[in-house]
C-alpha positions, 0 to 999 in steps of 0.5 A: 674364418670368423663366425660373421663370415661362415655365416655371409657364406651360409646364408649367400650359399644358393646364390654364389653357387649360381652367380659364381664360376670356381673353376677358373681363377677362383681356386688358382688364386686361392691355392696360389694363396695358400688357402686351398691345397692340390687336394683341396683343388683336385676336390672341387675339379672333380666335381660334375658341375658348375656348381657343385664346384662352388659348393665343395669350395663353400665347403672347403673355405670355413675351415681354411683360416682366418684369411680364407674369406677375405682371399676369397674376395680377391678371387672374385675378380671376374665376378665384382658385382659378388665381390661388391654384395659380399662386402656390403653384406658383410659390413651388415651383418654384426656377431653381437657377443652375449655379454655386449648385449647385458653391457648395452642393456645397462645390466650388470652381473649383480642385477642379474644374480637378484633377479635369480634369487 
């Protein structure tokens, strides 16, 4: 999972966990997909409540691979006003890589250097 995702999930991580019930099609699609495992999924059933289903899912998820997240979003089906939010928040938030930044600045590796001298 890329680091714009991890960091939608984090920042969302309070709100899913209300608005989002786990234990139905959520972890069956995601295991049917391959992203979750029977032990990924035993995991999260054993969870006391609702939400602390979601949050072992939230967990579970950043460490599942590249196509964990947008699995994730196809799970949402019962759920399309999350789906919706994810994907608009998604489309918001941009990683900018440092050296994106100096390119964008119109500095160069040389004016950077002089100004260390």
């Amino acid at each position: 999972m890329d680091v714009r995702d991890k960091q939608l999930l984090r920042s969302l991580r309070l709100e899913l966990c209300t608005e989002v019930l786990v234990d139905g099609l959520v972890i069956q699609y995601l295991y049917q997909e391959g992203i979750l495992t029977d032990s990924h999924v035993q995991e999260i059933k054993s969870q006391t409540t609702s939400q602390r289903k979601t949050m072992m899912l939230l967990d579970i998820l950043p460490t599942r691979g590249p196509k964990a997240f947008d699995a994730f979003l196809d799970s949402l089906q019962e759920f399309p006003w999350v789906k919706d939010k994810l994907k608009a928040k998604r489309k918001e938030m941009t990683v900018q890589d440092p050296a994106d930044s100096l390119v964008s600045s119109g500095l160069t590796v040389l004016d950077i250097a002089k100004s260390h001298v």
